[in-house]
VMD Tcl script that draws the C-alpha trace (Angstrom):
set ca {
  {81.13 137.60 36.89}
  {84.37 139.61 37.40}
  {87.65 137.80 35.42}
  {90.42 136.24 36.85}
  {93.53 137.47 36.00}
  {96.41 134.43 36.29}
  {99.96 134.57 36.23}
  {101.46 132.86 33.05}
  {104.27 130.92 34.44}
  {107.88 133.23 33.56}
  {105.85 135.56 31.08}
  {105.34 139.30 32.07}
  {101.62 139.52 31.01}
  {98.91 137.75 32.58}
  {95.77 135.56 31.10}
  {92.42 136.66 32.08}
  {90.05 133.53 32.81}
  {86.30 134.44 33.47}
  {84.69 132.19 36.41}
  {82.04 130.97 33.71}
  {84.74 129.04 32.07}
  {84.68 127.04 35.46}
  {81.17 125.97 35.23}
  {80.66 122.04 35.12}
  {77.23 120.63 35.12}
  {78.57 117.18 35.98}
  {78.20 118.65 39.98}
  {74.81 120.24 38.97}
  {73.41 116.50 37.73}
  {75.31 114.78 40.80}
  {74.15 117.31 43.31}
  {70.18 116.84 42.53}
  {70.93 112.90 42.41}
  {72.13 112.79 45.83}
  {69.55 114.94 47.02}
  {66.57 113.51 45.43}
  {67.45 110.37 46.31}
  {68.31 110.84 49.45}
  {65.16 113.08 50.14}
  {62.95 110.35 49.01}
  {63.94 107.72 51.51}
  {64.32 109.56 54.69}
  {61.62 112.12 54.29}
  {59.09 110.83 57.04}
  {62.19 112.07 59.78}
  {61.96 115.42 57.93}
  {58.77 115.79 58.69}
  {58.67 114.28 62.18}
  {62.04 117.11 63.02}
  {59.74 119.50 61.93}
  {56.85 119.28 64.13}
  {59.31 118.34 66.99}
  {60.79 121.74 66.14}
  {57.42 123.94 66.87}
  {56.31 122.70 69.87}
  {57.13 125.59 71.93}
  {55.80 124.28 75.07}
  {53.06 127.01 75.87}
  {50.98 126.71 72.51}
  {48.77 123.41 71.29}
  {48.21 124.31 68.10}
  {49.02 120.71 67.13}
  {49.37 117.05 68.35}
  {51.84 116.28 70.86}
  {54.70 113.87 70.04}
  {56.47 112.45 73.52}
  {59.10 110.38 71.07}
  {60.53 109.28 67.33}
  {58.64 105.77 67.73}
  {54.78 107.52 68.87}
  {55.32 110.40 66.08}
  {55.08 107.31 63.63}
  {52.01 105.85 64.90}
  {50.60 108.96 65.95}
  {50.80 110.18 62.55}
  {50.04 106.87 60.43}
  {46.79 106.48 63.08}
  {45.47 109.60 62.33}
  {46.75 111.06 58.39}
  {47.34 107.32 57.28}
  {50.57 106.30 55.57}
  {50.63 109.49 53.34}
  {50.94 111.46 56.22}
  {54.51 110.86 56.57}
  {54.86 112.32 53.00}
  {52.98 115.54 53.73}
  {55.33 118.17 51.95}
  {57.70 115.56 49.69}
  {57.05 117.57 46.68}
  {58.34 120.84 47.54}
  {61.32 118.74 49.99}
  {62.43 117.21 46.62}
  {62.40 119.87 44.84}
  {64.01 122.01 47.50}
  {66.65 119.17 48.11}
  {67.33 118.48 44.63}
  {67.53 121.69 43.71}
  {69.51 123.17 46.75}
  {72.04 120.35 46.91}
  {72.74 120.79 42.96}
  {73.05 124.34 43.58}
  {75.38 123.97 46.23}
  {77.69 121.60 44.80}
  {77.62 123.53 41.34}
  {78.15 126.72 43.21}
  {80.71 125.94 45.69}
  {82.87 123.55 43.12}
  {82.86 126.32 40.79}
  {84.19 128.84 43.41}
  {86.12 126.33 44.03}
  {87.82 125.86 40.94}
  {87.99 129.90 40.26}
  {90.27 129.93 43.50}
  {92.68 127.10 42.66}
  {92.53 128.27 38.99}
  {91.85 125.37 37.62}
  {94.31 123.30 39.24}
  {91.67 120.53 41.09}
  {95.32 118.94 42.78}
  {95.68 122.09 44.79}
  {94.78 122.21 48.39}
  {93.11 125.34 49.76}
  {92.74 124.93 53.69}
  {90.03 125.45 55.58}
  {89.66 129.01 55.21}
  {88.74 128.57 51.55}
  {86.78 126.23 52.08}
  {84.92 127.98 54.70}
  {84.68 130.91 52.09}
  {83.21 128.72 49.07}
  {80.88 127.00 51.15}
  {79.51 130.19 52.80}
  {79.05 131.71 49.43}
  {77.33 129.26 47.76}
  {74.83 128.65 50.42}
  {73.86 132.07 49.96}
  {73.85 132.06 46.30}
  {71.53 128.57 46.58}
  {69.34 129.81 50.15}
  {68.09 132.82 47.86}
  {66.71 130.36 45.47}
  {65.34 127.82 47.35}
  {64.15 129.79 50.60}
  {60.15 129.71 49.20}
  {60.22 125.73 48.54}
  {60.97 125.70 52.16}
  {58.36 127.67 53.56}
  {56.38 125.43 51.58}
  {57.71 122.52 52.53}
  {57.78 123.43 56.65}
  {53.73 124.43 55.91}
  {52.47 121.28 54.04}
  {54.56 119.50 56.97}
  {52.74 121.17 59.40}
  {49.55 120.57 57.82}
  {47.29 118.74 60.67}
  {44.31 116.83 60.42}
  {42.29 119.21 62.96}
  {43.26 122.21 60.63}
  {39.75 122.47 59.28}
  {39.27 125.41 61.73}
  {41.96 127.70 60.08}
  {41.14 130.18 57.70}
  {40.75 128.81 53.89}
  {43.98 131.12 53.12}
  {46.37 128.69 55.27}
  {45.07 125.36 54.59}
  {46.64 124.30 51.40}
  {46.31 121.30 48.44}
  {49.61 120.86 47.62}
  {53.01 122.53 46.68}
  {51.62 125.11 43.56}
  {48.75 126.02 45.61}
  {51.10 126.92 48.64}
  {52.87 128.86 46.52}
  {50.05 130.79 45.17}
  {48.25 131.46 48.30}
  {51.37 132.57 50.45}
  {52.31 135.46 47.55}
  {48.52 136.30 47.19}
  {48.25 136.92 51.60}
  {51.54 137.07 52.49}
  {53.61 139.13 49.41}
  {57.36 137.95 48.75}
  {57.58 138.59 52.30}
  {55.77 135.51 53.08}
  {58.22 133.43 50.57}
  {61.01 134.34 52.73}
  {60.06 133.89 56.46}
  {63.14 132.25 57.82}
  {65.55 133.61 55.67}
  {67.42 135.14 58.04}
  {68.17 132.31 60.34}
  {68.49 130.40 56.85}
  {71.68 132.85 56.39}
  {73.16 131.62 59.77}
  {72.65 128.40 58.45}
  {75.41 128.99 55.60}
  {77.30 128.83 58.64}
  {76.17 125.08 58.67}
  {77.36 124.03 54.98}
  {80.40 125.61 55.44}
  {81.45 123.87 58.41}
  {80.49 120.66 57.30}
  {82.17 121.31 54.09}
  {85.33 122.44 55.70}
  {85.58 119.88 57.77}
  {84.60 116.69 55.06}
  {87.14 118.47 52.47}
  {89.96 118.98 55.07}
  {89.15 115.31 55.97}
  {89.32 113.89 52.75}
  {92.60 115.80 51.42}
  {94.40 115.44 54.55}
  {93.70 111.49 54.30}
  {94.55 111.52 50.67}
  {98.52 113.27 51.94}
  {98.58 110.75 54.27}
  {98.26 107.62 51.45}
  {100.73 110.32 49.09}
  {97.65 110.65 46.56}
  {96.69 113.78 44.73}
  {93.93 115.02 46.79}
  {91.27 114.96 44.12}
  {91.57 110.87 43.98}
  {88.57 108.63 44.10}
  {87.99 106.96 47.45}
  {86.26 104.23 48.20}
  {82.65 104.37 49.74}
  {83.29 103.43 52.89}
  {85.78 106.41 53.08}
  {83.24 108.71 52.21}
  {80.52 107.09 54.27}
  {82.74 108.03 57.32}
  {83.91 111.86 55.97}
  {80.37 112.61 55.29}
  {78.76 111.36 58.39}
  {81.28 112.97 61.11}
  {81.58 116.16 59.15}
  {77.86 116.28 59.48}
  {77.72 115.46 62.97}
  {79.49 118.11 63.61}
  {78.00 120.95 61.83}
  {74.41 119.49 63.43}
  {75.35 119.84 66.50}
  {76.77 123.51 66.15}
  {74.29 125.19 64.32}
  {70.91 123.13 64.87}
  {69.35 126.08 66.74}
  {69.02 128.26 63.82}
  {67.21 125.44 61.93}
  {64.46 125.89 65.46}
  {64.05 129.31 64.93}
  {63.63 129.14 60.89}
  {60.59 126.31 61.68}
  {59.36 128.35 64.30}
  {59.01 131.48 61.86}
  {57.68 129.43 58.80}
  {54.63 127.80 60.78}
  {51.75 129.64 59.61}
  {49.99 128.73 63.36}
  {52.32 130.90 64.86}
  {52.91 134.81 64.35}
  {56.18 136.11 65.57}
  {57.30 139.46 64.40}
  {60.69 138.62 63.77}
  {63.75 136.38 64.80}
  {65.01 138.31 67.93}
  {60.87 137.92 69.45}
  {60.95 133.75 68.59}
  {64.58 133.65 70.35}
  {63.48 135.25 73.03}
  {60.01 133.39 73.43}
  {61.86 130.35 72.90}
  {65.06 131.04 75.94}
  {61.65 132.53 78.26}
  {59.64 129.44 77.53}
  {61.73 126.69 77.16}
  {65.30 127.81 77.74}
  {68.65 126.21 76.69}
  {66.40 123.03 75.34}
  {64.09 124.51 73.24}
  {66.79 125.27 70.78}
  {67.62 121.81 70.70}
  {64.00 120.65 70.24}
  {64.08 117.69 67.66}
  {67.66 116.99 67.37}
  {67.60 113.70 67.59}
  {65.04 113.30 64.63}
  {67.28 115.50 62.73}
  {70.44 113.87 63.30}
  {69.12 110.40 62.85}
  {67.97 112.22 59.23}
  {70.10 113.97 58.06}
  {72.89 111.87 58.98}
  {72.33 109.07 56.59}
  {70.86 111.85 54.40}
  {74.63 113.16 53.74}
  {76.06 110.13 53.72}
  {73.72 109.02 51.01}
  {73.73 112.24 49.13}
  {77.57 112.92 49.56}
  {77.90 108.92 47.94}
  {76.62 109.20 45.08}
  {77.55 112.75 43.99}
  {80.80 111.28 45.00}
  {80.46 108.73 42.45}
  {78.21 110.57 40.23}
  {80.43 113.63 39.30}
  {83.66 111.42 38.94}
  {81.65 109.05 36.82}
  {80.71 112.60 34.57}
  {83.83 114.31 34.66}
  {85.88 111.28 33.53}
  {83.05 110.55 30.83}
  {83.83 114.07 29.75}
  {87.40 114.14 30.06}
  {87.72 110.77 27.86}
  {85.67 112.55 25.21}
  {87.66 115.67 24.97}
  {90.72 113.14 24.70}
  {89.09 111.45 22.19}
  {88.09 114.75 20.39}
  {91.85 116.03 21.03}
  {92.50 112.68 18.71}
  {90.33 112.98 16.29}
  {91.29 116.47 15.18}
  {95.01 116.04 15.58}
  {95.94 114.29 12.57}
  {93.45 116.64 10.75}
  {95.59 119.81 11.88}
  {98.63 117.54 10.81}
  {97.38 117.23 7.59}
  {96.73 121.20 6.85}
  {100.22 121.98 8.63}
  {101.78 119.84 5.59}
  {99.77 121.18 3.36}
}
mol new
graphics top color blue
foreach p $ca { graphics top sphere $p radius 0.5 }
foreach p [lrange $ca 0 end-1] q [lrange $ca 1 end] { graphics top cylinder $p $q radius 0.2 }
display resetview
């Protein structure tokens, strides 16, 4: 990564600070907690989003769900209770992964743009900008655990007809099967609506940041102070309200693309099957799934990287103080001498 170079207060030189020395794995750890965690509980609405997302109206390549309430029974009748944990592996691992990513990424971008200075507010064009480019940094390494994930989801009981190359035992054997039929190709269906989708993390990180600071100028605090949970509860949820509700068609089109019981030759032919077949509402297929997922998704995974990476960071900052101690009466010492 390209240095920064930073001016040094009333000196006529400048210090050059890398972006590596921004790193911090405290966001890393506190990203994949929320996510995991998160992921685990509220998976079966995942799942049940995702076949609401590919019924296109003019295919039956799978049961029919009329509502929320008979896509639980429907399922649990017919797969059993397990059902509504087709594709967890590869969701956790994509979650975990993408949400440590994505905090790691974007705090680090972060950082590099207020050099260091965590007290400085950006405004929502730089937040817009660190958000966009760390979704892209984290979508092109998690893209294949979410064609995996969308697949085992999709994964019906009457899918002993397909061909043995797209039924599949489980995450590794996804994996294996897509690259052996499909090439990387097949690892990265969706990715292009995926990278739309940045547009989705960096709205909702725009608007909880700009939240949060502005609320922390209105109480006079530094805008890096703790809140309470509550506080964050609300930031998360309405910033993610409103990034669902702007960019939830792109999330369509990337399930559409991923289900291996439909072939579409690209994005533009699925877009325009979808506005033929089903118009303005077949974009929109599954919202309410989604939002009643991944609201209390963000809220829970926003929490406790919340608390999480403050815990961390202050662990970490007490032990550098404590180091700074420690050595100090050392350096005294050989000074004198």
């Amino acid at each position: 990564m390209s240095p920064v170079k930073i001016n040094s207060g009333g000196s006529s030189g400048t210090t050059t600070t890398p972006m590596l020395s921004y790193l911090k794995y405290e966001y890393f750890v506190a990203g994949i907690s929320g996510g995991v965690i998160s992921t685990l509980l509220l998976h079966p609405l995942d799942l049940i989003k995702t076949r609401f997302a590919v019924h296109d109206g003019h295919t039956h390549s799978g049961p029919q769900y009329k509502s929320l309430k008979s896509a639980v029974k429907q399922i649990v009748k017919t797969e059993g209770v397990g059902g509504l944990y087709k594709g967890v592996v590869p969701n956790v691992l994509g979650s975990g992964g993408a949400w440590g990513c994505y905090f790691f990424f974007y705090n680090t971008i972060k950082g590099w743009i207020q050099r260091g200075n965590s007290r400085k507010p950006l405004g929502p064009s730089w937040h817009m900008f660190a958000a966009a480019d760390a979704g892209i940094l984290t979508l092109l390494m998690t893209n294949p655990l979410w064609v995996v994930k969308t697949r085992l989801c999709l994964q019906y009981k009457d899918d002993m007809n397909l061909p043995e190359r797209l039924r599949y035992k489980g995450t590794v054997d996804a994996i294996t099967k897509i690259y052996r039929t499909e090439g990387i190709h097949g690892l990265y269906r969706g990715f292009i609506p995926g990278m739309f989708g940045v547009s989705h993390g960096a709205i909702q990180f725009m608007v909880y940041e700009e939240m949060k600071n502005r609320y922390n100028l209105y109480l006079n605090s530094p805008i890096d102070t703790k809140l309470s949970t509550w506080e964050y509860i609300f930031f998360a949820a309405v910033s993610k309200l409103i990034a669902a509700a702007s960019t939830y068609p792109y999330q369509v089109v990337r399930a559409r693309l991923q289900d291996h019981h439909h072939n579409y030759s690209g994005s533009i032919e699925c877009i325009q099957l979808i506005w033929r077949c089903e118009r303005w509402r077949g974009f929109y297929k599954g919202l309410s799934a989604n939002l009643s997922r991944v609201t209390p998704a963000t809220v829970i995974t926003f929490v406790i990287y919340e608390n999480v990476s403050h815990y961390l960071l202050q662990r970490t900052n007490r032990r550098n103080a404590e180091g700074d101690q420690t050595s100090l009466p050392i350096l005294v010492k050989s000074v004198e001498a």
